[in-house]
N, C-alpha and C positions, 0 to 999 in steps of 0.2 A: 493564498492557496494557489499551489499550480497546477494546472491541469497535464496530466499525463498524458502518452498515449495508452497506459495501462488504464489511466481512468474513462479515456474515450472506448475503449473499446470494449469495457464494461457499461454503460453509457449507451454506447452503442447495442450491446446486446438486452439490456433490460426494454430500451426502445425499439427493437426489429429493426435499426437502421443499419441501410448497405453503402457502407465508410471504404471500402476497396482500394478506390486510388489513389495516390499521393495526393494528389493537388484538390484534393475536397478533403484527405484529412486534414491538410494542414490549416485551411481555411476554415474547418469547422471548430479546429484547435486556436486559432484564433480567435474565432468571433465566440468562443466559451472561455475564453480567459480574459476577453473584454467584459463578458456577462459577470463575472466572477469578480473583476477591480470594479466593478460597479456597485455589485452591493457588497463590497469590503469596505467601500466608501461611507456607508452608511453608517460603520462600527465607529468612524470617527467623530459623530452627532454625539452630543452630551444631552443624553435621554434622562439627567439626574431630576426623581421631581415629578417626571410627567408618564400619568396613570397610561395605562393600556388602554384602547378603545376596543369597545364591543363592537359600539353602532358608529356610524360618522355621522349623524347625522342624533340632535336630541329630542327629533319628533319622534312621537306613538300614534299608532292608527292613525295615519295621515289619507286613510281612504274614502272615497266620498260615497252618501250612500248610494242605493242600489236602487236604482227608478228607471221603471220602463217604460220608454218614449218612440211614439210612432216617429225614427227618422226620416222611414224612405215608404212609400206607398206599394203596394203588391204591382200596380203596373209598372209603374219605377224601374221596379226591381225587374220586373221582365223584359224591360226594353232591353239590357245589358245580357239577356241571354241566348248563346248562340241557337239553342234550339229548347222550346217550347211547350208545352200544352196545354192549352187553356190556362189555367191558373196555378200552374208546375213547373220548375225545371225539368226538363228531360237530361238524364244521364244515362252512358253506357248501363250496361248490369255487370254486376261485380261477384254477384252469389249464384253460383249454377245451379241451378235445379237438380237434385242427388237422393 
C-alpha cells in the first residue's frame, strides 16, 4: 500500500494533526510508509494451521489471594509525612465549605 499525500491528509485530519510544512510532511510520509512495509511484512508469514489467540498466555485466575498484612506501622508511615497530626496526614482542603 502507498501512502498518499491524499491519505496523509486525511490521517492527518481525523487525528487534529498540524502536517503544514514540507519538510515534516515528507518525513511523516516516510516514517508511515516504513510503518506500512512493516506490517505488509507480516502478510508474508504462512499462518496455514495456526488458531488465533485470545489470551497469550494459558493461565486462568493467576491471582493471589487477598490478605491483609500489617506492612508498615502507623508511625512508619508518618515519619514520611511532610506535615502531621498526631496520628493523621495533614492535607490541604480540597472541598469549600458552600
Amino acid at each position: 500500500m502507498k501512502i498518499t499525500d491524499a491519505t496523509l491528509d486525511r490521517i492527518a485530519e481525523l487525528a487534529r494533526l498540524d502536517v503544514g510544512d514540507a519538510a515534516s510532511r515528507s518525513q511523516l510520509l516516510g516514517d508511515m510508509q516504513r510503518v506500512i512495509n512493516f506490517v505488509e511484512k507480516l502478510n508474508e508469514v504462512d499462518t496455514t494451521g495456526v488458531e488465533p489467540l485470545i489470551f497469550m498466555t494459558e493461565g486462568s485466575d493467576v491471582l493471589r489471594e487477598d490478605v491483609a498484612q500489617l506492612e508498615i506501622s502507623k508511625a512508619e508511615a508518618l515519619k514520611n509525612a511532610p506535615v502531621k497530626d498526631s496520628d493523621y496526614f495533614k492535607v490541604p482542603r480540597v472541598v469549600d465549605k458552600g
